[in-house]
C-alpha positions in Angstrom: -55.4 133.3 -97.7 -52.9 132.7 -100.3 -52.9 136.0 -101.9 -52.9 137.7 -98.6 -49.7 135.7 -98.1 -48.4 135.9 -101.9 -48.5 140.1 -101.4 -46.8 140.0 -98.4 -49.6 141.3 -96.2 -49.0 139.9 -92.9 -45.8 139.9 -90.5 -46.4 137.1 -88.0 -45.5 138.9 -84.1 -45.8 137.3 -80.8 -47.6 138.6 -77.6 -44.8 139.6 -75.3 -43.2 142.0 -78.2 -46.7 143.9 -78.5 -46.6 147.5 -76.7 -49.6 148.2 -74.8 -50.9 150.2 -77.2 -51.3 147.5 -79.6 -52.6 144.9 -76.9 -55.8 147.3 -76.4 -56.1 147.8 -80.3 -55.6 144.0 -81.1 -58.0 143.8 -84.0 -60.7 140.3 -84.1 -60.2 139.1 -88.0 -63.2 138.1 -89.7 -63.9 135.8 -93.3 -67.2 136.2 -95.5 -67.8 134.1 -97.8 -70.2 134.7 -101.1 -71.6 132.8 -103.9 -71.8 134.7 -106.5 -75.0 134.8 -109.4 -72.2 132.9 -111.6 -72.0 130.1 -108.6 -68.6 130.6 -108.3 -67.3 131.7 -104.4 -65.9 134.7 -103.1 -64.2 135.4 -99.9 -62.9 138.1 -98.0 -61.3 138.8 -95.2 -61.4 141.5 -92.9 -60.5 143.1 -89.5 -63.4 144.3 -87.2 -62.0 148.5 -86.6 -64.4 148.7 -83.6 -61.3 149.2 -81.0 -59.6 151.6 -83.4 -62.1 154.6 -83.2 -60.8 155.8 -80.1 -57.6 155.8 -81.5 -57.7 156.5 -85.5 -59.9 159.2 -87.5 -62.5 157.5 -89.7 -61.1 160.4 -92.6 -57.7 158.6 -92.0 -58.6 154.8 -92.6 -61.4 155.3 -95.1 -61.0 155.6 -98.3 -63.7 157.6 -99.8 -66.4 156.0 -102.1 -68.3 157.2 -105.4 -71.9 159.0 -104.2 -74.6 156.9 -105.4 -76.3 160.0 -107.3 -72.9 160.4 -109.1 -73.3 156.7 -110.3 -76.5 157.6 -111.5 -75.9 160.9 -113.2 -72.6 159.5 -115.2 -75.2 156.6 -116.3 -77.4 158.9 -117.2 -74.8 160.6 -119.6 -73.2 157.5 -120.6 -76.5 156.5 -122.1 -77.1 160.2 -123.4 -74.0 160.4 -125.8 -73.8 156.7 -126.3 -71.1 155.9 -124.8 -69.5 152.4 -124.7 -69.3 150.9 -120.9 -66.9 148.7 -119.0 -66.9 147.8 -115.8 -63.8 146.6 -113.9 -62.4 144.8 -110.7 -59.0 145.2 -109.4 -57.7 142.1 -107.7 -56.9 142.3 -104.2 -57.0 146.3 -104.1 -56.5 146.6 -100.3 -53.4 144.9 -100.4 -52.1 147.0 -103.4 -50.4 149.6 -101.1 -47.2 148.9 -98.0 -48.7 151.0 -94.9 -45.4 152.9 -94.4 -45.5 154.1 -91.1 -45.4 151.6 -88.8 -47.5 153.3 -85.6 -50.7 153.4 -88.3 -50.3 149.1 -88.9 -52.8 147.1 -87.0 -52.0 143.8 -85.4 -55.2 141.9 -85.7 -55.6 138.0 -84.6 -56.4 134.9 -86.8 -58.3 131.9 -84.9 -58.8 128.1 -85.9 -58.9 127.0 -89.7 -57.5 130.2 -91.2 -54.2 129.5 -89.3 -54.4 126.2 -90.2 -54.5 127.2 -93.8 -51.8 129.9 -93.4 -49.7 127.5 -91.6 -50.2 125.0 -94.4 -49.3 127.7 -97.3 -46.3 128.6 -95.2 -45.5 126.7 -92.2 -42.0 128.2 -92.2 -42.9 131.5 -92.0 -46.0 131.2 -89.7 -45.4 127.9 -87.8 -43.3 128.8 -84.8 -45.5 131.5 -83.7 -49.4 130.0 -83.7 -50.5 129.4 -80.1 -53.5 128.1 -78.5 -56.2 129.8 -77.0 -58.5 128.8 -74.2 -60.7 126.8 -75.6 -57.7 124.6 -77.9 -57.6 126.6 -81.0 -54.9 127.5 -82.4 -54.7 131.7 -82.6 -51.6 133.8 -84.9 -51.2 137.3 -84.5 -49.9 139.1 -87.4 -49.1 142.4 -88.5 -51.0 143.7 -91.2 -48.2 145.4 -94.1 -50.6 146.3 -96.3 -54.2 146.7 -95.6 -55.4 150.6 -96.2 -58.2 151.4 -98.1 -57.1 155.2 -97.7 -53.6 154.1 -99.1 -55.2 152.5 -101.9 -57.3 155.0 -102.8 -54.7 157.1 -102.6 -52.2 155.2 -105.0 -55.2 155.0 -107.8 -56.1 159.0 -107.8 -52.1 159.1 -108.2 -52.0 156.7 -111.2 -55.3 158.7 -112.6 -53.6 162.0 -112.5 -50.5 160.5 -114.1 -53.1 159.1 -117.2 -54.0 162.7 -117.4 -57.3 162.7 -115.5 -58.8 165.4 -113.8 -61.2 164.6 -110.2 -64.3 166.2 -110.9 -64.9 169.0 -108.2 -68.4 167.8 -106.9 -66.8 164.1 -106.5 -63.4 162.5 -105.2 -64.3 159.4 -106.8 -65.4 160.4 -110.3 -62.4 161.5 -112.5 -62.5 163.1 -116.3 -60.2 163.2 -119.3 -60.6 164.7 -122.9 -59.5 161.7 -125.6 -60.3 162.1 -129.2 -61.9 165.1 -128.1 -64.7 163.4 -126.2 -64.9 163.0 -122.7 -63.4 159.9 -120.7 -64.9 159.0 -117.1 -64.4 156.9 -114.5 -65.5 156.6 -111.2 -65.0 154.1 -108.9 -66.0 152.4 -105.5 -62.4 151.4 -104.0 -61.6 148.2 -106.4 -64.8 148.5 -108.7 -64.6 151.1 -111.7 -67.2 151.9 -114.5 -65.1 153.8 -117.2 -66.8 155.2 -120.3 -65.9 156.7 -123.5 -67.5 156.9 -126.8 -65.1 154.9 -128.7 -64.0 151.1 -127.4 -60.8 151.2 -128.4 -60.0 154.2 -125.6 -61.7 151.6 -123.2 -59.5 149.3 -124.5 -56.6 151.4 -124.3 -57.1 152.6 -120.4 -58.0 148.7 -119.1 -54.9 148.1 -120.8 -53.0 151.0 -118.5 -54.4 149.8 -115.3 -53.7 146.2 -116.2 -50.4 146.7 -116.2 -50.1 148.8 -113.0 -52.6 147.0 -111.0 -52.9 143.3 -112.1 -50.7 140.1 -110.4 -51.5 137.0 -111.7 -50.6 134.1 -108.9 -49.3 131.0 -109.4 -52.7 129.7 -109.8 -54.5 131.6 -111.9 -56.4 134.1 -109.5 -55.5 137.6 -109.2 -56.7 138.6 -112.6 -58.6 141.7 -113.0 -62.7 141.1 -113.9 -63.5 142.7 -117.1 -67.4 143.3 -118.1 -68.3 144.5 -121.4 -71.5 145.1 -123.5 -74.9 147.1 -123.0 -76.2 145.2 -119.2 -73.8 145.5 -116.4 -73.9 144.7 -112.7 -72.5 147.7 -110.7 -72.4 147.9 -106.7 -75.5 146.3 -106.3 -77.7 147.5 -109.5 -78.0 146.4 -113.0 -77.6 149.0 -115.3 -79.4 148.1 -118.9 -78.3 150.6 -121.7 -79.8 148.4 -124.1 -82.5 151.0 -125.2 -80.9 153.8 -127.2 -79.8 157.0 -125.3 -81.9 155.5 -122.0 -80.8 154.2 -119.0 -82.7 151.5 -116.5 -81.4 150.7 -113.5 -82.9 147.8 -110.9 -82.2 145.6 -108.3 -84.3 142.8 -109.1 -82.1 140.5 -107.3 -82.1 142.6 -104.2 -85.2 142.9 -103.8 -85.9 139.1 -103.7 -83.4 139.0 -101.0 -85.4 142.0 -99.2 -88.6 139.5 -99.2 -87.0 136.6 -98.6 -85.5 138.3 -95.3 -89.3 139.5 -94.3 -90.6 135.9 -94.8 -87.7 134.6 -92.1 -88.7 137.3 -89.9 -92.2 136.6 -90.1 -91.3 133.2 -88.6 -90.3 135.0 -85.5 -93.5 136.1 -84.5 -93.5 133.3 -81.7 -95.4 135.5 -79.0 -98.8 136.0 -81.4 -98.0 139.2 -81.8 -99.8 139.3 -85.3 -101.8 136.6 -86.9 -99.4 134.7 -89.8 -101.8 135.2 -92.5 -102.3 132.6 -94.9 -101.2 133.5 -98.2 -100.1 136.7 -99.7 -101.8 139.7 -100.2 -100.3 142.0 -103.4 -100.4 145.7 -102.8 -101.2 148.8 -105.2 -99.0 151.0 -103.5 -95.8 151.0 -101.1 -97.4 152.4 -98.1 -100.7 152.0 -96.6 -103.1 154.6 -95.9 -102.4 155.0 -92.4 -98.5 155.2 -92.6 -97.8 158.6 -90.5 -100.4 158.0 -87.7 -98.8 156.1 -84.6 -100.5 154.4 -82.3 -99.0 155.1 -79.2 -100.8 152.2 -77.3 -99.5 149.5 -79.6 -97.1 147.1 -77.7 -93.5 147.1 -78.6 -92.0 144.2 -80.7 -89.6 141.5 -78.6 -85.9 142.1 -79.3 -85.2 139.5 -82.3 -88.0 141.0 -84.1 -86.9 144.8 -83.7 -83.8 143.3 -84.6 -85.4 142.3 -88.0 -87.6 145.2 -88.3 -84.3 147.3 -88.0 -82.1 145.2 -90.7 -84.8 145.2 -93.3 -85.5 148.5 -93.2 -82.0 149.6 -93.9 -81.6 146.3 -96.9 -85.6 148.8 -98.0 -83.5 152.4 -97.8 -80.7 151.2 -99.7 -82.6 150.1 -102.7 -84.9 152.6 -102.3 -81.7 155.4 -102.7 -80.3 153.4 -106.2 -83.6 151.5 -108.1 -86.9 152.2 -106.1 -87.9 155.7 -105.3 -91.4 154.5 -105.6 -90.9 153.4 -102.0 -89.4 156.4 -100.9 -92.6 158.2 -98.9 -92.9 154.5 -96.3 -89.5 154.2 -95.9 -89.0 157.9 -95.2 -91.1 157.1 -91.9 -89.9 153.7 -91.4 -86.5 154.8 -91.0 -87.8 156.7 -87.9 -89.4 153.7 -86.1 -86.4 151.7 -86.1 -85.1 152.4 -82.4 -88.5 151.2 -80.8 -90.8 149.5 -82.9 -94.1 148.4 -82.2 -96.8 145.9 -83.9 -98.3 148.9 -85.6 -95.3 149.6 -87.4 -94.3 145.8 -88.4 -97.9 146.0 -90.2 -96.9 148.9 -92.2 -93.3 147.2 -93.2 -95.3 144.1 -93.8 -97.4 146.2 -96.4 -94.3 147.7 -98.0 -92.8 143.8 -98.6 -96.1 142.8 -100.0 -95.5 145.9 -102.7 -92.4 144.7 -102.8 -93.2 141.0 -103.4 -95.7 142.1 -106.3 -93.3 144.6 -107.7 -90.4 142.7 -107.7 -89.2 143.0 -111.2 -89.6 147.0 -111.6 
């Protein structure tokens, strides 16, 4: 909350000076909070766009993000010419860029502790206009200045072209440059870039560049930009081990774990005996069972919380399956199909895939 406020994101406004326009696109605001593998916390804070997309053009909001198969193939030739790796965060890169024209800013609301933490950080600013809602807590609306992903994205691609880099054709988010007569690349996922070169010292040289364009440093401490260097990074989700020469492994080891740990809460809601709860854990040999494309159109649908589940852990089993795990591909292929009705049939077959998964965790 403090670096929203130190960046000048927010504006606070009052209800009566709202056009109606902006009433029916007030915007709910929304915290996450993470711990991270290092145990240290992350949050972030963000506005649900539900209400905007009558209104606003997802290609006018979004900003775009690297493909996942160009993440692989630049690993793939990152380990092929030996190429040194970095991987970087920049700090706070949604708030980098001042929406300019006011009809595209969103008003969006900010309920109980996080206006009493604004109001804290700045009671000056913020104070006069917090009011209550109906059940007694205490609700700011504020203006948002800053927050674009689409701006930002467009405010890096500019700095990139004024480096020298070139977007590759196939790829708005992966960008080339000839230093030292080898080829420089980075691509990037808004505010998380792998850049790669064969020498360090060009590494060096552009984390240096987009330090000084892109880093803050607050008052205290935070806002510094996260640097990763060596031969094992983390990168959206997958670990990427260059350790063997001119190869490449990428997993999800972690993910997975949280796949199967997801499935074992699910299980729990089995409260109608739909299935047995088997005692103990059965491994499996392969991801899908024999029976996987035959449906058995008499088996009785699954209650709503457990369709709910069925529907979440197939999407957590599609995206690794897309980055680390093809080896799950052919099950989730027809999971991903039984997702808007599922029936006891087709839990059985996801509970074979987590089984696989469970036994296969660290591939």
């Amino acid at each position: 909350m403090k670096q929203l406020h130190w960046r000048n994101s927010f504006r606070p406004v009052r209800w009566s000076e709202l056009a109606d326009q902006q009433k029916k696109t007030l915007l709910e605001s929304h915290i996450f909070m993470k711990e991270k593998r290092d145990g240290t916390i992350k949050g972030r804070m963000v506005a649900g766009g539900n209400k905007q997309r009558g209104y606003i053009d997802k290609e006018e909001s979004s900003s775009p993000t690297v493909a996942t198969e160009s993440v692989i193939l630049t690993s793939s030739i990152d380990a092929t010419e030996e190429r040194e790796v970095a991987i970087i965060d920049v700090p706070n890169a949604f708030i980098q860029t001042v929406v300019e024209d006011e009809k595209k800013r969103v008003i969006i609301r900010i309920r109980g502790m996080l206006v009493d933490m604004i109001v804290r950080i700045a009671p000056n600013v913020y104070g006069e206009y917090v009011t209550y809602g109906k059940n007694g807590n205490r609700v700011l609306l504020v203006e948002c200045l800053k927050v674009a992903s689409l701006l930002y994205y467009q405010k890096f691609t500019k700095s990139l072209k004024e480096y020298g880099y070139k977007m590759n054709p196939y790829d708005p988010c992966v960008w080339n440059k000839q230093i030292d007569g080898k080829q420089c690349t980075i691509c990037f996922h808004v505010d998380d870039c792998k850049i790669s070169h064969v020498s360090g010292k060009v590494i060096d040289k552009t984390i240096e560049r987009l330090r000084n364009d892109y880093e803050s440093i607050f008052e205290d401490g935070s806002g510094k930009m996260q640097i990763h260097r060596g031969k094992v990074h983390k990168y959206l989700g997958m670990t990427l081990d260059f350790s063997s020469k001119k190869q490449v492994s990428i997993s999800m080891s972690d993910y997975v774990k949280e796949i199967v740990e997801a499935w074992d809460k699910a299980e729990k809601l089995n409260s109608d005996g739909f299935i047995k709860v088997k005692r103990g854990k059965k491994s499996r040999a392969t991801a899908a069972p024999e029976d996987l494309f035959k449906i058995d159109e008499d088996s009785t649908k699954l209650n709503s919380k457990m369709a709910t589940a069925f529907h979440n852990i197939v999407a957590k089993a599609l995206y690794v399956v897309k980055r680390a795990r093809p080896d799950a591909s052919v099950p989730i292929a027809f999971l991903t199909t039984r997702v808007r009705s599922p029936d006891i049939d087709d839990w059985r077959k996801l509970e074979h895939l987590m089984e696989y998964f469970r036994s296969t965790v660290d591939m």
